[in-house]
N, C-alpha and C positions, 0 to 999 in steps of 0.2 A: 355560509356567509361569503359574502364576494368584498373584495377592497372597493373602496373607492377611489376611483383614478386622478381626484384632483386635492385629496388631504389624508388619505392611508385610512381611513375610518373604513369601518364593516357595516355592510348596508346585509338586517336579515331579511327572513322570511316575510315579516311583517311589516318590516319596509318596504318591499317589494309589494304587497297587500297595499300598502298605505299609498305607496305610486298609482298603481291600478286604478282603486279609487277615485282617485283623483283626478288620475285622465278620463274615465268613465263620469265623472261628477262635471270637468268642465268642459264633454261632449254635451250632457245636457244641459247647461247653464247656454250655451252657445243655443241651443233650439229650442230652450223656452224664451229666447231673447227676442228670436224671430216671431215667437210667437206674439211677444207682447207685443211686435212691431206690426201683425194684424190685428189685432185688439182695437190699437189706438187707432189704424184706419176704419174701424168698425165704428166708432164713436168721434170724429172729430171734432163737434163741440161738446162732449159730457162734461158735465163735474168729476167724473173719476178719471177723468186723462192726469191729474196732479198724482194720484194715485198709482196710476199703472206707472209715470214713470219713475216715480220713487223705487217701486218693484224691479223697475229695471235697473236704476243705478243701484242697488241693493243684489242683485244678480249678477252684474259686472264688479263689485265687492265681492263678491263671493268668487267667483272665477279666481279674480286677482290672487285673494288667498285661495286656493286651491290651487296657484301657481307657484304661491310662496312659500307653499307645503312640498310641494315637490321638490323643490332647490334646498329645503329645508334638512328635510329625508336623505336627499343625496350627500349634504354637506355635513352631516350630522350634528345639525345645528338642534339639541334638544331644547336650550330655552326656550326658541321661536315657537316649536311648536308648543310647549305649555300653554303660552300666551295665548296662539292663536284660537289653542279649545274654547277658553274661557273666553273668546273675540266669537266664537260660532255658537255657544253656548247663547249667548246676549245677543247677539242680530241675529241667528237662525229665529228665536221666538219671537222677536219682534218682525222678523220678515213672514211668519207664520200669521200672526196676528193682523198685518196689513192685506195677505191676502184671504183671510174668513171673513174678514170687516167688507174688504170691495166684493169678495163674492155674494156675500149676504145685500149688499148694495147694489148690484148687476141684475140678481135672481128676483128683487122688489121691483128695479123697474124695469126690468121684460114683464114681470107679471103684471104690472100695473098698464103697463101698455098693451099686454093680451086682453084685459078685462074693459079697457076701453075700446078696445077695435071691437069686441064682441056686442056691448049696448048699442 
């Protein structure tokens, strides 16, 4: 275990795990962000642009905490994190749920658009 240099706490193994994480989690949040940002120039007037950005600000939600987990970790602030689970717990599924819903939405009208280009 190593101290913490800015409140004397012991940051372990699993902190240091939970760090990792986190930085690894909001490297992807950063590149799926870009992603959605070709998404919506793929579709400039759909109906699911309300959608993809909801995804997005639900992604930049995510990031945040996964930044406020890090400060968290370091500070040994265990409340925050209780809460947080139970904050990723409830928008992870709902952020799961928004994107089956647009994907199953996306996947109907490319095919519906394939089946008309082919008549």
């Amino acid at each position: 275990m190593v101290t913490d240099i800015f409140n004397g706490s012991t940051i372990d193994i699993f902190g240091y795990l939970n760090i990792i994480c986190a930085i690894i989690g909001i490297c992807l949040f950063i590149y799926c962000n870009l992603i959605v940002f070709k998404i919506l120039d793929l579709f400039p007037k759909a109906k699911m642009r309300k959608d993809w950005k909801i995804i997005n600000i639900l992604i930049i939600f995510f990031l945040i905490g996964y930044l406020v987990n890090i400060i968290s970790v370091i500070l040994g602030l265990t409340e925050i994190l209780i809460v947080m689970q139970a904050f990723v717990y409830a928008f992870g599924a709902f952020f799961v749920l928004l994107v089956v819903r647009l994907s199953y939405r996306t996947y109907k009208i490319l095919l519906e658009a394939a089946e008309t280009k082919e008549e």
